[in-house]
N, C-alpha and C positions, 0 to 999 in steps of 0.2 A: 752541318752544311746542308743536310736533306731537309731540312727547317727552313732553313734559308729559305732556298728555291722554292717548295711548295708555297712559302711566304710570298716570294715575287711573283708565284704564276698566280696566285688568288687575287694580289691586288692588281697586276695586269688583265683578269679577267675580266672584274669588275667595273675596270677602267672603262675597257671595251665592249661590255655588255650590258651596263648600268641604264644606260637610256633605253637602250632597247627593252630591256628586260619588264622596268618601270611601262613604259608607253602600253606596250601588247598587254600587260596585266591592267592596266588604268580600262583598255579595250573590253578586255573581256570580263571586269569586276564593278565597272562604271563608279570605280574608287578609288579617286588620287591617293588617298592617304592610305586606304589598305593596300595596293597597289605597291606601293613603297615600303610598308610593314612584311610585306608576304617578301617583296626583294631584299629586303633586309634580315629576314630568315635565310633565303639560301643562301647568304652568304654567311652568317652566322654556321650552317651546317659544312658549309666549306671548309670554313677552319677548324669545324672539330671532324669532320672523315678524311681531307683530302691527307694529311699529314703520312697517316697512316696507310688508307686503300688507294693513293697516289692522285694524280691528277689528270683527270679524265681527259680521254680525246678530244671531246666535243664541251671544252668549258662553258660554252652559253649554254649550250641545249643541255646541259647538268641542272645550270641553275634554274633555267625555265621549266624544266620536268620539277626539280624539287619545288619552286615557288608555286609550281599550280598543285601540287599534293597538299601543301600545306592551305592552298585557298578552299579544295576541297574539301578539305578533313575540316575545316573552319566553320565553312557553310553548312558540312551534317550535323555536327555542332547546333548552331543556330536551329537549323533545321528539328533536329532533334527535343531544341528547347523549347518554340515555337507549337510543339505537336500536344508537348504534356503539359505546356499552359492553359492550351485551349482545352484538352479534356478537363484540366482542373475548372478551370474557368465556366465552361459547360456550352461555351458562346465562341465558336468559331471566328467570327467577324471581330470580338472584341477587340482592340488595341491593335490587332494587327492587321486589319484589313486593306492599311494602303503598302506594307513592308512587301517589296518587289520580290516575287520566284527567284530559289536559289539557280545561276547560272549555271550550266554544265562545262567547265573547264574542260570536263576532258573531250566534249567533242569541238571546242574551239580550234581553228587550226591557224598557226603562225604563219600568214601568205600574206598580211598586207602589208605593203611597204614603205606606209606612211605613217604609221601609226606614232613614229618620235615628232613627226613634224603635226598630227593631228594631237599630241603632246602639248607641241608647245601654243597649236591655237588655245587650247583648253585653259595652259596657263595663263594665256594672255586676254582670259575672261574681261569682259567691260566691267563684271562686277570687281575686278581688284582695285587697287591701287595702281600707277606704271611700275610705282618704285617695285611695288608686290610682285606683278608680273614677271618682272627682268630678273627678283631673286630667286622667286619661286620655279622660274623654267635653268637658272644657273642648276638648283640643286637638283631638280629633278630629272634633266635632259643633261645638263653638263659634268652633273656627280661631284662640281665643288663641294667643297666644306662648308658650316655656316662659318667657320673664323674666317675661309678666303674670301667669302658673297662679302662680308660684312667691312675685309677690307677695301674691297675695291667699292662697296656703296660709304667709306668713311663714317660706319657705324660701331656702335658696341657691339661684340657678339654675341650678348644674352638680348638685343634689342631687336637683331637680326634672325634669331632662333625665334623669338615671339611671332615676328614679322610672318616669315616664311608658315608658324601654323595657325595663326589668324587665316591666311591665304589660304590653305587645304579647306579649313572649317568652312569659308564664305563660297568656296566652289558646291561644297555639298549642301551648304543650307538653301544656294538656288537650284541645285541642281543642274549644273553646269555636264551640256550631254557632249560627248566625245566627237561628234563627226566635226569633218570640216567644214565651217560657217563660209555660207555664197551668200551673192549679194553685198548691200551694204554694209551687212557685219562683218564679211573677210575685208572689204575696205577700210571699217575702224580699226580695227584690230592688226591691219597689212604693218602697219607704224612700227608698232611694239613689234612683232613678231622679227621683222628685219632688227630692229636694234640689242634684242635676245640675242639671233644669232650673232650678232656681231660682235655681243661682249663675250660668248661662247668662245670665236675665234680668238681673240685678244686676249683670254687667259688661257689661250694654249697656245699663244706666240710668242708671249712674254711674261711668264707665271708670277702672279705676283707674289709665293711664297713656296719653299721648299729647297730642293736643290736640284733641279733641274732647272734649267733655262726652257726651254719648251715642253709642252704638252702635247706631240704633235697630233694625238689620236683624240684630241679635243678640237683642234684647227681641223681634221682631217672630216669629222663628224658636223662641224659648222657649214663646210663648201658642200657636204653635201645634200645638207639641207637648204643651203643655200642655190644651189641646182632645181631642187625638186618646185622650191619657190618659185621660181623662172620658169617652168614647163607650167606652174598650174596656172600662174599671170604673165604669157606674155605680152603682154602690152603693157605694161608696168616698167616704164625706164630704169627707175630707183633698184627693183628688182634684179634686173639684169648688171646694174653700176653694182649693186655689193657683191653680187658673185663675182663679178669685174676685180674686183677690191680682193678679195679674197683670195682669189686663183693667183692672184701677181702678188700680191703678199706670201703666198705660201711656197712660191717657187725658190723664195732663198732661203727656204730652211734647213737645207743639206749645206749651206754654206758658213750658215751664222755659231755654230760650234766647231773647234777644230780637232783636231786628233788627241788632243786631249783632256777632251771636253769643257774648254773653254769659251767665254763668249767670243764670238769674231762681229766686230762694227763694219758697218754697211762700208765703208771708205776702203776696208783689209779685206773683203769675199775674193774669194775667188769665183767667181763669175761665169768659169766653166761647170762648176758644180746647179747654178740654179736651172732648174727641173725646166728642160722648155716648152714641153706637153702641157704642164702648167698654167705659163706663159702663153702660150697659143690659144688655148682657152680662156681664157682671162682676156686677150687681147679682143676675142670672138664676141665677147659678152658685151662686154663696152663697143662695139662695133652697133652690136645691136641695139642699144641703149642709145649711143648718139643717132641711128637713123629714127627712132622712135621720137627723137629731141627733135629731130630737124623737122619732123611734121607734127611737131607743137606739143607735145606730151612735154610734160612741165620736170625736170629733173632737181637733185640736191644735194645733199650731202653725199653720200655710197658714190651716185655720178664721179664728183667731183676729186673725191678720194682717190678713186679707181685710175681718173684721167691722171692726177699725180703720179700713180704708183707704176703708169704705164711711162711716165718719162726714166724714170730709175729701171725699167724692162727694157725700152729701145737702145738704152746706153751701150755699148762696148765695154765702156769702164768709168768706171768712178770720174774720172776729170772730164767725159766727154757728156757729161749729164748737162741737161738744159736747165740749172738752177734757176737762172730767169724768170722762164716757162712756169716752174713750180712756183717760184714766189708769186705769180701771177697770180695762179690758179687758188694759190692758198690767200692770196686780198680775198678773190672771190668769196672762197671757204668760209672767209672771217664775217661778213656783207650775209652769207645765206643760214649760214649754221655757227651764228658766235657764239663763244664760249673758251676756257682759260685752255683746254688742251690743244685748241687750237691753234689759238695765238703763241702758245709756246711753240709748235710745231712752224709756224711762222715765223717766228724769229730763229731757227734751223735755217729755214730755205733762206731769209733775207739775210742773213751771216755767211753763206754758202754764194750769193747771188752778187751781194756786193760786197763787203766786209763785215769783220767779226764786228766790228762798230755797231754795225746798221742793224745786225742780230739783235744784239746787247741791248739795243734803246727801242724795237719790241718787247722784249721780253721784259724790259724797267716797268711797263705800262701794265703788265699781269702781278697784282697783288702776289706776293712771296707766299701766304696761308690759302690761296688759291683753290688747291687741289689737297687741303689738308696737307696729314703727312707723308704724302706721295713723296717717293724720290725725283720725279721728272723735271720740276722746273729746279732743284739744285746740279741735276745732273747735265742739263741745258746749259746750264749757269756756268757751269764748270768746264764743257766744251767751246764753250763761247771766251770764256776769259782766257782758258789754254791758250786760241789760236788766236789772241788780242796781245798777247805777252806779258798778257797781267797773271803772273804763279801763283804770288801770295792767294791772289784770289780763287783761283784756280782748285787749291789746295783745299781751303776752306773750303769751296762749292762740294769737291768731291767727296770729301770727310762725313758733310753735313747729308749726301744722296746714299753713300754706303750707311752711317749710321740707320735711315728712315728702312732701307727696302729690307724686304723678309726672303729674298731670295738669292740664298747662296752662288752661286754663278754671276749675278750680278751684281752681288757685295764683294765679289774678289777682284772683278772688272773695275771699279769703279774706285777702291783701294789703289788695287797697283795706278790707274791713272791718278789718282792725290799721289802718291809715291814718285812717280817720274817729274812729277812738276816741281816737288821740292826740290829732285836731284836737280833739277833747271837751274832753280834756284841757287843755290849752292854752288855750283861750276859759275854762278855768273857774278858771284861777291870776290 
């Protein structure tokens, strides 16, 4: 049992201290990739002391004291090799004349508080790839897995593993420098860096493998990066629409599991549990987004999402929602930002807006291989046929979205809803 728990506190640490840990060592080693070898030591030494000498007070500041001994003792290393080359050698200068002075870890000190967001500028080098970027900041900032990067980019995971260290090598072969890029280049780079955070939040809103339904400390690690974005460009509409997005997406996450750790659907919350603090802020940000819009600052997708996600915030309840409103907003959506997650999401509001019909013949129009093998548009499919009175179909939709998703919670949700539509069934022969 004491396995256990040391068990859950080390991967609860890591959870919560993986970005950080990464980022401040990328800081002070000006090396993604050792950076992440030195974090992957203390965690390695986690499992072999904690079990036994218990589990420390201060879990981060364990593994950040262990991962800068280990950088240390690395570099006298080096350092060391370096000294009796050159005496062999006889020629100081030779071979190593451009290799940078070993860094002093120990007089670095942990005070800046940007270092996960000057992270993920780093990741989102113009020398990558997008695709590179968005994986490489998932593993390094977000602590996915490559099997989870790799399902949610609909890759193989030896394809995604390559990916991800192609991307380390090409940061180091330009020498890709840690601060945060002004100017033009935080302008190139502003793109990618919002759509990071945002695949960030969305695998910790909606996990797309394991058995939890949420990540919250992955959502919780997005908004606040998604904050810090906002103070360093305000004038940036888009910026302030995905914190917008974000804060009102995360205020129903005390709703959407219930007591027994089940999923609970947006139509079943209970509505007094979503966080309003949240909400309030979230409403703030988009406040200041739309005045930024009315004096011409050009807005888009994050905008647009956020104004959605504020009509399901101003509701009282579930029927008192402007579906309307939202299918309005989501024509727009489709017109500024198209693409298949969309339109399925559009065929939601216009199923919601005017009938299950009107859903249904959206969502004919998004190719079925779409999104790969995503659960989403079977499990669309499947709320749409429910509430059309088509079971059979129904049934089938749900079978085929629990078989595809890799997440427990949602493959038991998604069963019992094929289950009740057969019972449908069945009571009406």
């Amino acid at each position: 049992m004491q396995v256990e728990t040391t068990a859950e506190a080390i991967a609860a640490a890591w959870r919560a201290e993986s970005a950080t840990l990464v980022a401040a060592l990328t800081r002070m080693t000006r090396d993604i990739g050792l950076a992440e070898d030195l974090a992957q030591d203390a965690l390695v030494a986690a499992l072999e002391q904690w079990p036994d000498a218990g589990v420390p007070r201060n879990p981060g500041a364990w593994l950040m004291t262990t991962a800068k001994r280990r950088g240390i003792d690395q570099f006298r290393r080096n350092e060391t090799l370096r000294r009796k080359t050159d005496e062999l050698s006889h020629a100081r200068s030779w071979a190593f004349e451009e290799v940078d002075p070993m860094p002093d870890l120990d007089a670095q000190v942990d005070h800046i508080e940007d270092d996960v967001l000057r992270l993920i500028f780093l990741c989102c080098h113009p020398a990558l790839t997008p695709e590179s970027r968005a994986a490489l900041t998932l593993r390094m900032v977000g602590g996915l897995t490559t099997t989870e990067i790799a399902r949610g980019f609909l890759v193989a995971e030896t394809a995604m593993g390559q990916r991800i260290s192609r991307a380390k090598k090409t940061l180091s072969d330009v020498r890709a420098e840690f601060e945060l890029p002004t100017g033009s280049d935080r302008e190139q780079r502003l793109d990618d860096v919002m759509a990071v955070i945002y695949l960030v939040f969305n695998e910790g809103y909606s996990a797309t493998a394991g058995d939890d339904w949420m990540r919250p400390e992955l959502c919780n690690e997005a908004i606040r990066l998604a904050r810090m974005l906002a103070q360093m460009t305000p004038d940036e509409p888009e910026v302030h629409g995905l914190q917008a997005l974000l804060e009102v997406q995360a205020s129903r996450m005390g709703a959407r599991i219930d007591a027994a750790g089940e999923p609970v659907l947006l139509d079943a919350q209970n509505r007094s549990l979503w966080d309003e603090l949240l909400i309030r802020r979230g409403l703030d940000a988009l406040a200041r987004a739309e005045l930024l819009a009315a004096r011409g600052a050009p807005v888009g997708r994050y905008y647009l999402q956020a104004a959605i996600a504020s009509q399901h915030a101003r509701a009282a309840t579930f029927e008192e929602t402007d579906w309307r409103r939202i299918a309005v907003l989501y024509d727009v959506l489709a017109q500024a930002a198209p693409g298949p997650v969309v339109e399925v999401n559009r065929a939601v509001a216009h199923g919601r807006a005017f009938d299950a019909g009107a859903g249904l013949a959206v969502l004919e129009a998004v190719p079925p291989d779409a999104l790969g093998d995503s659960p989403l548009i079977p499990s669309v499919l499947g709320d749409l046929s429910e509430r059309a009175g088509l079971h059979a179909d129904a049934v089938a939709a749900f079978t085929e979205a629990a078989a595809r998703t890799r997440n427990v919670g949602e493959r038991a949700l998604l069963t019992r809803r094929a289950q009740e539509n057969a019972a449908r069934m069945s009571k009406s022969e």
